[in-house]
Residue, then its C-alpha position, 0 to 999 in steps of 0.5 A: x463505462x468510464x476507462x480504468x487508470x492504470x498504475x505501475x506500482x512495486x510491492x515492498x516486504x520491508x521488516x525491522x532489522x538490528x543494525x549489527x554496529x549500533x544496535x538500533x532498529x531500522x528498516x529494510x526491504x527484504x522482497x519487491x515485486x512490480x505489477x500493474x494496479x487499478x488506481x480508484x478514488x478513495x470514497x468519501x465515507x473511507x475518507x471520512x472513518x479514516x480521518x476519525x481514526x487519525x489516519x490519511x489515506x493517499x490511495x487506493x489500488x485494487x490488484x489481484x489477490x495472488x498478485x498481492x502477499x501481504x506486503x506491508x508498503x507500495x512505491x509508486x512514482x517514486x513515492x513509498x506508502x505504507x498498506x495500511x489495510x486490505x479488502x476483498x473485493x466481493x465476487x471478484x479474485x481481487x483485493x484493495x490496498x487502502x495505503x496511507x501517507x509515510x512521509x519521514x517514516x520510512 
């Protein structure tokens, strides 16, 4: 059995908030949290629908479901990307977060 890699990652709750000078929206974190996450290779079919539907998916994590709070963005190594969807795992306490790139969006 191949060993599992391992990844510190930190779970950002960011919402849009009015910037009280100018009156624009903008972005800002409201609750991070750090936990350990099993990093996995994102499969070809996941590749693939992804694509079809204009989305890059940079990685996949599986974390325990307690562990995880809807959080919409993971930072890990520095780099922020968004969670753009979630998926139970079947028989196990655990969920995938299926994150994709946010280069300049954040």
């Amino acid at each position: 059995m191949a060993s599992a890699d391992w990844d510190e990652i930190k779970l950002i709750d960011a919402v849009e908030v009015t910037d009280p000078l100018t009156g624009s929206l903008k972005k800002a974190d409201t609750q991070e949290s750090c936990i350990l996450a099993e990093r996995m290779s994102v499969n070809r079919n996941e590749y693939y629908q992804a694509q079809l539907n204009g989305i890059n998916v940079a990685a996949v994590y599986r974390v325990w479901d307690f562990e995880y709070n809807h959080e919409n963005y993971i930072e890990v190594n520095g780099v922020r990307m968004l969670i753009e969807r979630t998926y139970p795992v079947p028989g196990t306490e655990k969920i995938e977060l299926i994150c994709k790139s946010e280069a300049g969006d954040y």
